[in-house]
TORKOL-4160 file (C-alpha; in steps of 0.2 Angstrom, whole numbers, padded with zeros to 4 digits, m for minus):
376
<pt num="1" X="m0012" Y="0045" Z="0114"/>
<pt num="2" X="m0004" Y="0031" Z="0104"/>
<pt num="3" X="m0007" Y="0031" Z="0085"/>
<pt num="4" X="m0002" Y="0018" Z="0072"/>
<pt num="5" X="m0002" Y="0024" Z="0054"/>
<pt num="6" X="m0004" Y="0009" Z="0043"/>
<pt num="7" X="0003" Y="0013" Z="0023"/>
<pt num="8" X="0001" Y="0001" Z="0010"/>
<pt num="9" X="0020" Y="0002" Z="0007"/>
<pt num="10" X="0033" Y="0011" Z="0012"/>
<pt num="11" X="0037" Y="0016" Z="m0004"/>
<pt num="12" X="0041" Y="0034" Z="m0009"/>
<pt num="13" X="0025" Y="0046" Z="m0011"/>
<pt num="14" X="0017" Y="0057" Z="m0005"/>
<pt num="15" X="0007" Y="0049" Z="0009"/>
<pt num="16" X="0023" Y="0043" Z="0015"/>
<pt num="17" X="0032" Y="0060" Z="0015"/>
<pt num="18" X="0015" Y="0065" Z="0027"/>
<pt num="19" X="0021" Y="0053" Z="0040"/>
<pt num="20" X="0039" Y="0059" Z="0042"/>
<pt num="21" X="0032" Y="0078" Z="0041"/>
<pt num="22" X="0017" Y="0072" Z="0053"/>
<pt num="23" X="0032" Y="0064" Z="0067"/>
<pt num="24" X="0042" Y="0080" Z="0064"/>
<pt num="25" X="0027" Y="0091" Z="0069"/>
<pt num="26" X="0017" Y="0080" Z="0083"/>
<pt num="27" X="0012" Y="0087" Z="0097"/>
<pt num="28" X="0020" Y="0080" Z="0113"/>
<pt num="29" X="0004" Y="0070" Z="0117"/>
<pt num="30" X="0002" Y="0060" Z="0101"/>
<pt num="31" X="0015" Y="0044" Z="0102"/>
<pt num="32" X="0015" Y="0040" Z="0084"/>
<pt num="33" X="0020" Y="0022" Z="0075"/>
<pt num="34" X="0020" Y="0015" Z="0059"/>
<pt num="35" X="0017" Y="0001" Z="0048"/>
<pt num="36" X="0018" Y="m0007" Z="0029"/>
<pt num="37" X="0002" Y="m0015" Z="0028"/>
<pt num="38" X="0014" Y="m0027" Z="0012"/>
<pt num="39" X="0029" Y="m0038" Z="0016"/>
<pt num="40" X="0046" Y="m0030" Z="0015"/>
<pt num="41" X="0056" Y="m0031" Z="0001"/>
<pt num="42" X="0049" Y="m0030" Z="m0018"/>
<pt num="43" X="0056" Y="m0013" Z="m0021"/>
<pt num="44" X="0045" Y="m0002" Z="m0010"/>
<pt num="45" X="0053" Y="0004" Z="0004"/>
<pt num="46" X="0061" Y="0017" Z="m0001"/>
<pt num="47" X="0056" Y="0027" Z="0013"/>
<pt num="48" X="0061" Y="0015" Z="0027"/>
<pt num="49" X="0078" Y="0025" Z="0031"/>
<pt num="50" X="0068" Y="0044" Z="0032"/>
<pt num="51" X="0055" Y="0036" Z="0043"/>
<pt num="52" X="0068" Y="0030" Z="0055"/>
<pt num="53" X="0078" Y="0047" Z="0055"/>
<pt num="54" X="0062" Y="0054" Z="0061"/>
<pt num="55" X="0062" Y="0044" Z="0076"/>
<pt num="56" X="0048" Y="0029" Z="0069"/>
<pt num="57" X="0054" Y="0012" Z="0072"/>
<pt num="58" X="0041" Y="0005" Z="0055"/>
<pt num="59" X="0040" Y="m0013" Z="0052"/>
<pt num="60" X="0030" Y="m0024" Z="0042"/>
<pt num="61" X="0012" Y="m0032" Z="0043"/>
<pt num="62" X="0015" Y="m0043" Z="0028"/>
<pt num="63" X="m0004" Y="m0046" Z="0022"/>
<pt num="64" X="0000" Y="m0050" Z="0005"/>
<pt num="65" X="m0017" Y="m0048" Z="m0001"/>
<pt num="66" X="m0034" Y="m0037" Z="m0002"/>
<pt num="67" X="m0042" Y="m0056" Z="m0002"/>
<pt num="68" X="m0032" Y="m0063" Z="0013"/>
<pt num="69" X="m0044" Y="m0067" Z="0027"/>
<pt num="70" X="m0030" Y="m0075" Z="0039"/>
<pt num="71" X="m0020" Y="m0060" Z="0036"/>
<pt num="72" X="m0036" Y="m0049" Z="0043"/>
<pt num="73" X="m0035" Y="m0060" Z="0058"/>
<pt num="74" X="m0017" Y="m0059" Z="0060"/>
<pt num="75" X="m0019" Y="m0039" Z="0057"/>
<pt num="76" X="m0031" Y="m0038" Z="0070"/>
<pt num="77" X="m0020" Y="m0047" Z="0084"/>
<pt num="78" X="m0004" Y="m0036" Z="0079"/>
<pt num="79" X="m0016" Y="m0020" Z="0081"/>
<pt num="80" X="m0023" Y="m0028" Z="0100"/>
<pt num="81" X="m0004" Y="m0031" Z="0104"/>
<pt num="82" X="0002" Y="m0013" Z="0098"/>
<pt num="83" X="m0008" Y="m0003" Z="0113"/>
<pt num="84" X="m0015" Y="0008" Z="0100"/>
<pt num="85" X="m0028" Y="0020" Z="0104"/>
<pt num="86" X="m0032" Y="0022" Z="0088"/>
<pt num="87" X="m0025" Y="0017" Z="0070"/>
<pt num="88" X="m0024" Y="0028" Z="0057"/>
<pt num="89" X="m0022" Y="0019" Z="0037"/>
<pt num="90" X="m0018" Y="0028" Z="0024"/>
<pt num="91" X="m0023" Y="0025" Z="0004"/>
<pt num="92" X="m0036" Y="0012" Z="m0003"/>
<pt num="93" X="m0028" Y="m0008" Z="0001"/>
<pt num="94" X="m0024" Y="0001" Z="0018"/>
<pt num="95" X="m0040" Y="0007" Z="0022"/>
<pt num="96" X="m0048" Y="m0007" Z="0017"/>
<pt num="97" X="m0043" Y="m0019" Z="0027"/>
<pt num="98" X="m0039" Y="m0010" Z="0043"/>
<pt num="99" X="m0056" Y="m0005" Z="0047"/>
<pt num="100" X="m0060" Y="m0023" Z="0045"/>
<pt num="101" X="m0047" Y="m0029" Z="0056"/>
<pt num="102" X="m0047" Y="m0014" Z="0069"/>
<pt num="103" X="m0066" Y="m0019" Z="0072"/>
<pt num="104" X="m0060" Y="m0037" Z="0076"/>
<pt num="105" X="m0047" Y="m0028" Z="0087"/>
<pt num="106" X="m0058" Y="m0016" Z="0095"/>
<pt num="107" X="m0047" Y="m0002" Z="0091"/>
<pt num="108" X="m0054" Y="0015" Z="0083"/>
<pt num="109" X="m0049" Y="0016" Z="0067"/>
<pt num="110" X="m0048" Y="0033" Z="0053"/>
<pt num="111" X="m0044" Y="0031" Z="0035"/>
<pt num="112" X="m0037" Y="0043" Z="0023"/>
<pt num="113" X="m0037" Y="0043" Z="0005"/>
<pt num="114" X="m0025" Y="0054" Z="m0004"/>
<pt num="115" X="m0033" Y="0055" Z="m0022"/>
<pt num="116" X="m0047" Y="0060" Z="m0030"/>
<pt num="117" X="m0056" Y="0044" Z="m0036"/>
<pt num="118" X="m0047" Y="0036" Z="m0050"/>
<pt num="119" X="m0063" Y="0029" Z="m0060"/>
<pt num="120" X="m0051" Y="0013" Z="m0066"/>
<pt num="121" X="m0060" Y="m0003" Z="m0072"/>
<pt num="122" X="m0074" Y="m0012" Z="m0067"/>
<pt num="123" X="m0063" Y="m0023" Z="m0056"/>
<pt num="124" X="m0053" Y="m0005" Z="m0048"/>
<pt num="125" X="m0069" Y="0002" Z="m0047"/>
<pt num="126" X="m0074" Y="m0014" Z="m0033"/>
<pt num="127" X="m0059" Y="m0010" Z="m0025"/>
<pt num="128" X="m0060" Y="0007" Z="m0023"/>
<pt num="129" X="m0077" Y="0008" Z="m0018"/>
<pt num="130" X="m0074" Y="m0005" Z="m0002"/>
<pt num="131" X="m0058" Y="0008" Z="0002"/>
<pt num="132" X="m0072" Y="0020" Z="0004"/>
<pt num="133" X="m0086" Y="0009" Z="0013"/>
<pt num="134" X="m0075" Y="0003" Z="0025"/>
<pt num="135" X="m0070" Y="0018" Z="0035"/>
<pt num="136" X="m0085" Y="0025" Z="0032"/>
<pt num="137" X="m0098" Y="0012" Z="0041"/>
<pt num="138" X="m0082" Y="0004" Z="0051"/>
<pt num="139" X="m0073" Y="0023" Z="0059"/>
<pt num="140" X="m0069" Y="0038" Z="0050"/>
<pt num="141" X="m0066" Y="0043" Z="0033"/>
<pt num="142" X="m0055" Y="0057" Z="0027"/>
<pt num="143" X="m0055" Y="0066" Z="0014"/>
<pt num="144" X="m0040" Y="0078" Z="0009"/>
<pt num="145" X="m0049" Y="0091" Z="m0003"/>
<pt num="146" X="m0067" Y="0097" Z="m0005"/>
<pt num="147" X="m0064" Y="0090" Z="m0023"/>
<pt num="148" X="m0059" Y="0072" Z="m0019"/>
<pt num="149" X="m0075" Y="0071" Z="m0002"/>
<pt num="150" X="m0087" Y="0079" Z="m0019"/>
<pt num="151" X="m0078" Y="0064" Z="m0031"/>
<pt num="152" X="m0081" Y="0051" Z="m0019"/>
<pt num="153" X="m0097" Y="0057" Z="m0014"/>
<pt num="154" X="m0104" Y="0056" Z="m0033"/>
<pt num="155" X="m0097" Y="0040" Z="m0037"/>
<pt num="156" X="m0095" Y="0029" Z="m0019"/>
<pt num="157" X="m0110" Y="0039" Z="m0009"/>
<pt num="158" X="m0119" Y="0045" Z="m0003"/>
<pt num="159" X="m0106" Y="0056" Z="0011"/>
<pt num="160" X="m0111" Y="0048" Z="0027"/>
<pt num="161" X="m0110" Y="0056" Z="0043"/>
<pt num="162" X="m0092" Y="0048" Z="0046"/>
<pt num="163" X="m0084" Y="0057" Z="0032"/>
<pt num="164" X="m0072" Y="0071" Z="0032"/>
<pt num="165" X="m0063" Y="0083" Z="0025"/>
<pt num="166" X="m0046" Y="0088" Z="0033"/>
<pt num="167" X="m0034" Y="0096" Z="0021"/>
<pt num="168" X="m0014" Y="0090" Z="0021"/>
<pt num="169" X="m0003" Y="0102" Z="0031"/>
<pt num="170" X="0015" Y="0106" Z="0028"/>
<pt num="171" X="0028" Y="0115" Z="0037"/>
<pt num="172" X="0027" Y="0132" Z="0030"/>
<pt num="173" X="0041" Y="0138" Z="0039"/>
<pt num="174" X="0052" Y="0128" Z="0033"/>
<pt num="175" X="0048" Y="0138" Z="0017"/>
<pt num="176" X="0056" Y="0155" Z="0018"/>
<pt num="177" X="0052" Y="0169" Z="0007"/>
<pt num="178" X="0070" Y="0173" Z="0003"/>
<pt num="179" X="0074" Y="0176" Z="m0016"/>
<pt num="180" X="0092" Y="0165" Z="m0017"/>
<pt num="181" X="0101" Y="0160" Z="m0032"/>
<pt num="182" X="0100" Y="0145" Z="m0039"/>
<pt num="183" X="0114" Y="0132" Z="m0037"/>
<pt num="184" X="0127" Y="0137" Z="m0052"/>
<pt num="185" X="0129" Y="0119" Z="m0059"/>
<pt num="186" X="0110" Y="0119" Z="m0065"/>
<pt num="187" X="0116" Y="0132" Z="m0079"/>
<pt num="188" X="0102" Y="0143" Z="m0077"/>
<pt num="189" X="0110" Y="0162" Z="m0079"/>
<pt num="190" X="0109" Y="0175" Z="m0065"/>
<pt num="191" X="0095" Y="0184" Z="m0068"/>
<pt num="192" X="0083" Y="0174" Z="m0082"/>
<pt num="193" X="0065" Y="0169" Z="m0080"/>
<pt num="194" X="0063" Y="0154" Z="m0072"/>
<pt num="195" X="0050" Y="0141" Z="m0065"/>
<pt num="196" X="0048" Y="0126" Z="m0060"/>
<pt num="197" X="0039" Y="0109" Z="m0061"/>
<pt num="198" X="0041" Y="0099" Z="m0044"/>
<pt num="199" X="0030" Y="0081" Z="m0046"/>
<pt num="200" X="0032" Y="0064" Z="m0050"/>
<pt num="201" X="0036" Y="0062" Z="m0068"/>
<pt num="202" X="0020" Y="0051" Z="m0072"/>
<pt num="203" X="0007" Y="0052" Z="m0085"/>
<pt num="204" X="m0006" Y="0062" Z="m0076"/>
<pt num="205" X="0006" Y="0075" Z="m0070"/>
<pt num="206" X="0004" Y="0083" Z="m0088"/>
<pt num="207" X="0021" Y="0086" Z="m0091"/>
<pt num="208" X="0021" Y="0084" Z="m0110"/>
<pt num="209" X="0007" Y="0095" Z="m0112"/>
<pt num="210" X="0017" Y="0106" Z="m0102"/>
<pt num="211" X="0035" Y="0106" Z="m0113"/>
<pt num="212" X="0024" Y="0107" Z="m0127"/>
<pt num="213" X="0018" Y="0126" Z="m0117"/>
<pt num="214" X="0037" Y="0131" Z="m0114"/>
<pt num="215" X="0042" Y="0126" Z="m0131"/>
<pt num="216" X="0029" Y="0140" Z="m0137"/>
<pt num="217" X="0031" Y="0153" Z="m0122"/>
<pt num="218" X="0050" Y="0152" Z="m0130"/>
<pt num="219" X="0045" Y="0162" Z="m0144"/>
<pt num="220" X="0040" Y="0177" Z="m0134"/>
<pt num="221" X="0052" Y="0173" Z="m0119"/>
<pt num="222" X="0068" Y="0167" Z="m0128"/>
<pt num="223" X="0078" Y="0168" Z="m0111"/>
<pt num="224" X="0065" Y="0158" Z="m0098"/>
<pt num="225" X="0070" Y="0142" Z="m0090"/>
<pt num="226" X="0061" Y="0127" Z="m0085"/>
<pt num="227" X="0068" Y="0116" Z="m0069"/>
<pt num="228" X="0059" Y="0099" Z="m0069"/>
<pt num="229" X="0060" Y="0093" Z="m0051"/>
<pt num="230" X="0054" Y="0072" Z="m0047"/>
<pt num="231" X="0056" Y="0056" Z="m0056"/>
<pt num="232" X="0048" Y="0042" Z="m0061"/>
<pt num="233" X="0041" Y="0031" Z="m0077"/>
<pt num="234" X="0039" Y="0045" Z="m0089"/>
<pt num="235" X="0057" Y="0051" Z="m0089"/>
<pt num="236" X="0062" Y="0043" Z="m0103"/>
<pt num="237" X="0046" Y="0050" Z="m0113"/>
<pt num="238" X="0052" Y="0067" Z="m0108"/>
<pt num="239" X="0070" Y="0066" Z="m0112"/>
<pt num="240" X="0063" Y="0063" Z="m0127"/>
<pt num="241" X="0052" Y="0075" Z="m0129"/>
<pt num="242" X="0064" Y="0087" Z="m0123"/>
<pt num="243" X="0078" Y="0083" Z="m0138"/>
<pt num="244" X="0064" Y="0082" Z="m0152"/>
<pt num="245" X="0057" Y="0101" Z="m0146"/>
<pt num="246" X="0076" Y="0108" Z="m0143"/>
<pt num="247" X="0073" Y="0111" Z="m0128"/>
<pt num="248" X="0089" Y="0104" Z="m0119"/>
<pt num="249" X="0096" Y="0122" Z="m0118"/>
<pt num="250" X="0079" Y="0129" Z="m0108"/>
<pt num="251" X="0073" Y="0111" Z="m0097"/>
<pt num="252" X="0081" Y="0107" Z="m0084"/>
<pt num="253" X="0076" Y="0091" Z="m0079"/>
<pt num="254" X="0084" Y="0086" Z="m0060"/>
<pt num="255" X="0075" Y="0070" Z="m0056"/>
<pt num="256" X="0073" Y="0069" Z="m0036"/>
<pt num="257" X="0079" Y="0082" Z="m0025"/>
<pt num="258" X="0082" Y="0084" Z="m0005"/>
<pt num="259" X="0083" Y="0103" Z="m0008"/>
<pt num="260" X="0068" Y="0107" Z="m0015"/>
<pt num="261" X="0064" Y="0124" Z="m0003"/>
<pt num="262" X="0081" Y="0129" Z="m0008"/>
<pt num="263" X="0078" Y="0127" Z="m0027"/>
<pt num="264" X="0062" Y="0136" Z="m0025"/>
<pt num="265" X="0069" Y="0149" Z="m0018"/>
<pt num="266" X="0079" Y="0153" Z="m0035"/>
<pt num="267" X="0063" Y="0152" Z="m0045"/>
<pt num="268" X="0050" Y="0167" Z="m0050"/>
<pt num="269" X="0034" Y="0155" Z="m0050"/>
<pt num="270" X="0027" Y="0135" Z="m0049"/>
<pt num="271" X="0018" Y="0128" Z="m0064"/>
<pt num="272" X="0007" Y="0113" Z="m0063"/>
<pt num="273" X="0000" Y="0103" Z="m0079"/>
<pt num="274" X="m0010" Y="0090" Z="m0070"/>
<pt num="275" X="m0023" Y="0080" Z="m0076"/>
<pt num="276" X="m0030" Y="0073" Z="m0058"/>
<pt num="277" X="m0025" Y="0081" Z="m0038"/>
<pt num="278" X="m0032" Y="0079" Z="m0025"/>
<pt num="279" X="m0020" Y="0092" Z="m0016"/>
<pt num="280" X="m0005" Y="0097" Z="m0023"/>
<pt num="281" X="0006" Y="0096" Z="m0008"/>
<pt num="282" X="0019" Y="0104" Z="m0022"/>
<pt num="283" X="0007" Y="0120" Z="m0024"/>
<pt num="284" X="0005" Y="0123" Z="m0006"/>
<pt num="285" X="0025" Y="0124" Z="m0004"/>
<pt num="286" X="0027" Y="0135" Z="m0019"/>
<pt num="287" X="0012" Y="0146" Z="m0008"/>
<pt num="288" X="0024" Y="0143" Z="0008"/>
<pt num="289" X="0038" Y="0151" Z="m0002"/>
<pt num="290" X="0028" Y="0166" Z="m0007"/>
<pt num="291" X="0027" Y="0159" Z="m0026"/>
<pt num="292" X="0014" Y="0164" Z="m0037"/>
<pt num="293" X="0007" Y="0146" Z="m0047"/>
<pt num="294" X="0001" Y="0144" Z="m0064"/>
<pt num="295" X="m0009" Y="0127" Z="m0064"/>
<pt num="296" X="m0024" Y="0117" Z="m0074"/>
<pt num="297" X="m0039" Y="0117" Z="m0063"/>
<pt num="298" X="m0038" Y="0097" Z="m0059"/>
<pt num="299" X="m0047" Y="0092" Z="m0043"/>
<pt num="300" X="m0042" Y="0101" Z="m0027"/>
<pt num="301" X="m0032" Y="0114" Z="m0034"/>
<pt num="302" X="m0042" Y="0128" Z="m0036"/>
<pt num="303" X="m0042" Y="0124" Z="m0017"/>
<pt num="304" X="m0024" Y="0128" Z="m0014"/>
<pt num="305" X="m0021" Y="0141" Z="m0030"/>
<pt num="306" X="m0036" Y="0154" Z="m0032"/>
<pt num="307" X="m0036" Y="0159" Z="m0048"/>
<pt num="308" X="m0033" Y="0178" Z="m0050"/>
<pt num="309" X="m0029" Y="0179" Z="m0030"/>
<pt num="310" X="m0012" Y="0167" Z="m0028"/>
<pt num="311" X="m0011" Y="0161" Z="m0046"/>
<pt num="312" X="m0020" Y="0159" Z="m0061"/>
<pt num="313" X="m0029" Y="0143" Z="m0068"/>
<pt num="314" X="m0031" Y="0135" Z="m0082"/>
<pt num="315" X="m0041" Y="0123" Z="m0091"/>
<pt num="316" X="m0036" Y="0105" Z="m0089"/>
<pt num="317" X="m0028" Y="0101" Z="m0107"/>
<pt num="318" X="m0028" Y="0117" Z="m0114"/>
<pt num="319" X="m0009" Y="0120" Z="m0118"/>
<pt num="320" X="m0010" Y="0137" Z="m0127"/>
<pt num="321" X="m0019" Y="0143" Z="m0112"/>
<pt num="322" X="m0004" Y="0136" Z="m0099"/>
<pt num="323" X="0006" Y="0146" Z="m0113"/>
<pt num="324" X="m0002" Y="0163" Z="m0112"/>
<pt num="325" X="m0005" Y="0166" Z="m0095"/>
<pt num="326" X="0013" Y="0159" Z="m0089"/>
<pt num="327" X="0019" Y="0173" Z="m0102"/>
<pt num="328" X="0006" Y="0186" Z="m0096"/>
<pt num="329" X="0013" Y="0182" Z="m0079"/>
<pt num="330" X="0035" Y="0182" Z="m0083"/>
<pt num="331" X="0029" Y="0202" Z="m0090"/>
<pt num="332" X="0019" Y="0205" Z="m0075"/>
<pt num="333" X="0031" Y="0208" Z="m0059"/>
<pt num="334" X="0019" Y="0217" Z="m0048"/>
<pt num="335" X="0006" Y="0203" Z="m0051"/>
<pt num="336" X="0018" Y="0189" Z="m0047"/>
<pt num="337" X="0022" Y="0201" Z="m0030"/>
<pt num="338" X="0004" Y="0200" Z="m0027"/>
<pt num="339" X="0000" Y="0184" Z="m0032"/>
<pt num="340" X="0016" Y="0178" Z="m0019"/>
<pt num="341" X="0010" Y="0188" Z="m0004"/>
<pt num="342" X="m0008" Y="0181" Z="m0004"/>
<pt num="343" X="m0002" Y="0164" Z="m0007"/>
<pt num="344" X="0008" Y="0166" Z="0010"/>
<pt num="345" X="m0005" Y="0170" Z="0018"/>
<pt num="346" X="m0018" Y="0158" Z="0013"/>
<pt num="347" X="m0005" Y="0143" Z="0016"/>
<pt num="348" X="m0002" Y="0150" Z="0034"/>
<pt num="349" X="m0020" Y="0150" Z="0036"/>
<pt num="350" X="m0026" Y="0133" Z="0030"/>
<pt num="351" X="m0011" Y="0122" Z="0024"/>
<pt num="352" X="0002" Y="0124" Z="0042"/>
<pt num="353" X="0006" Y="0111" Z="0048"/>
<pt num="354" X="m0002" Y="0117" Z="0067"/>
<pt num="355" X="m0018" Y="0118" Z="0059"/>
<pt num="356" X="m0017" Y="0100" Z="0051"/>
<pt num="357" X="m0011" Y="0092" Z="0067"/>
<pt num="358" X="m0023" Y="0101" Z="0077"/>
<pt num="359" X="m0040" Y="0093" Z="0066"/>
<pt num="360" X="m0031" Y="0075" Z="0068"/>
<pt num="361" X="m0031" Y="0079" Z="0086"/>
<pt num="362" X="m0049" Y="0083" Z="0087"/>
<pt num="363" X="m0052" Y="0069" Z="0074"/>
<pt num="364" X="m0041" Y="0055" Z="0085"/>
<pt num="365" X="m0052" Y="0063" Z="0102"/>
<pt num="366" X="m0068" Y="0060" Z="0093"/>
<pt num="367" X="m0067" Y="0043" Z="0088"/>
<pt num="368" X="m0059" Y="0039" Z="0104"/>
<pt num="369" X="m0075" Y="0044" Z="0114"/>
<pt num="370" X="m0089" Y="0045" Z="0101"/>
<pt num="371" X="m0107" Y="0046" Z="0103"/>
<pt num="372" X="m0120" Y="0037" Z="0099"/>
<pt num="373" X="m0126" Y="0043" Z="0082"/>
<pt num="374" X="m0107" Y="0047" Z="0076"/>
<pt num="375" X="m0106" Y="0026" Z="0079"/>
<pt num="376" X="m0122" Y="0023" Z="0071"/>
């Protein structure tokens, strides 16, 4: 079976990320490609050279536009041209416009949307609602967390019988559960209480609310470490958060990293701050490794950490409560044992890759011989 994944860019994400993971792990019978729905250039395609060392040959649809019926049309003959048995897009201008243009095509089409809805302005609001609409009267819908099919069902619904939910997979064994040191040149001593932060440095990742919490836990943990793993617009804020707390000598912050299951090794726990997930791919790693999490209960996490089992959670915003049970948890070394082991377990059971691949498989069968009343 041939599948074209369509992303609105090819920028670096975590939809993106997916993709090389998702060619990495394919079964032998899916033949996967994929696509930019933009035009190349205009500084997102970042992830162009890792979708080629994967073995995808991506290339651009160049529809410039959500309003651009000729690129619809011209969409439509690239997807009869490619063979496709089915197209898959991913995230909202994607999943607009390929159902639209697959229906044209003939071609069965899925959509995924990898947030939580986002609630923007009036005008967002339009445009997130025909992302939903779209796969949902015109193929398949799916949803990556119980959180974000409730969200979307609240506020774009009511769920239709074309919807989903199909949580992300990630390769678990590439996630050991060997304690290593960290690399030397980070200047974290042998031995201290560390953990880390891995996510795009943005706004709703909650990362000054989350200096603000070390910079408290210091008093009762003088020694503890933060690393800071990802990038991105906010960096600047948190450098300067970072010199006007004092923290310099206990924040680490490492921008991107291609060793991130190396780093995590080193560490004795994930914290997460955010405001919004849909699925924390970052939390399902830190489970893979065997990590316990400390997280605010935004969206789908309480779907990947469950609090008092594999973690604990939070209240979104509540800094002082990100404080205590972080320090609760760095006295607590038989809880952080248990917390680790159950986490391993619960990402081998629902977040491996095989299980994720598997429901894409039953998903790309369906749509590709459906029934009457799933086409209705």
């Amino acid at each position: 079976m041939r599948v074209l994944h369509v992303l609105d860019s090819f920028s670096f994400g975590g939809a993106e990320n997916l993709l090389v993971e998702l060619a990495r792990h394919a079964p032998p019978d899916l033949e996967l490609a994929v696509a930019s729905l933009g035009p190349a250039g205009r500084g997102k395609d970042a992830m162009l050279e890792r979708l080629r060392e994967v073995g995808l040959s991506p290339w651009h649809l160049d529809v410039r536009r959500l309003a651009d019926p000729v690129g619809v049309l011209r969409l439509a003959r690239t997807l009869r041209a490619s063979s496709a048995d089915v197209v898959h897009a991913h995230l909202g201008y994607s999943a607009t416009l390929v159902p639209l243009a697959a229906r044209l095509a003939g071609t069965p089409c899925v959509a995924t949307l990898h947030l939580v809805p986002q609630l923007g302005s009036p005008a967002d609001r339009v445009k997130e609602r025909l992302s939903v609409l779209a796969p949902g009267h015109l193929g398949r819908l799916v949803l990556v967390s119980q959180a974000a099919y409730d969200g979307y069902a609240e506020h774009y619904g009511p769920a239709r019988p074309t919807w989903r939910h199909i949580p992300n997979g990630v390769d678990v064994d590439r996630f050991g559960l060997e304690r290593r040191p960290l690399p030397p040149e980070l200047g974290v001593p042998d031995g201290a209480p560390v953990w880390a932060a891995v996510a795009a440095l943005r706004p709703p990742k909650g990362h000054l609310l989350l200096l603000d919490a070390w910079a408290r836990l210091l008093d009762a943990q003088p020694d503890a470490h933060l690393v800071v793993v990802g990038d991105g617009e906010a960096r600047a804020d948190l450098e300067a958060r970072v010199a006007e707390l004092g923290l310099g000598h206990r924040v680490h912050l490492l921008g991107r990293r291609e060793d991130v299951p190396d780093l995590l090794a080193g560490v004795d726990g994930v914290v997460s701050a955010s405001t919004t997930e849909a699925l924390p791919t970052a939390l399902i790693e830190a489970a893979a490794c065997g990590l316990p999490v400390v997280a605010t209960d935004a969206g789908g996490t309480r779907e990947v950490v469950l609090d008092g089992v594999t973690g604990r959670l939070v209240p979104v915003g509540d800094g002082a409560a990100l404080t205590a049970a972080l320090t609760d948890l760095m006295t607590d070394p038989a809880a952080r044992a248990a917390y680790g082991t159950a986490a391993r377990q619960r990402a081998e059971q629902v977040f491996s890759m095989q299980a994720w691949t598997r429901a894409l498989h039953d998903l790309y069968a369906e749509v590709t011989e459906p029934t009457t009343e799933e086409s209705r």
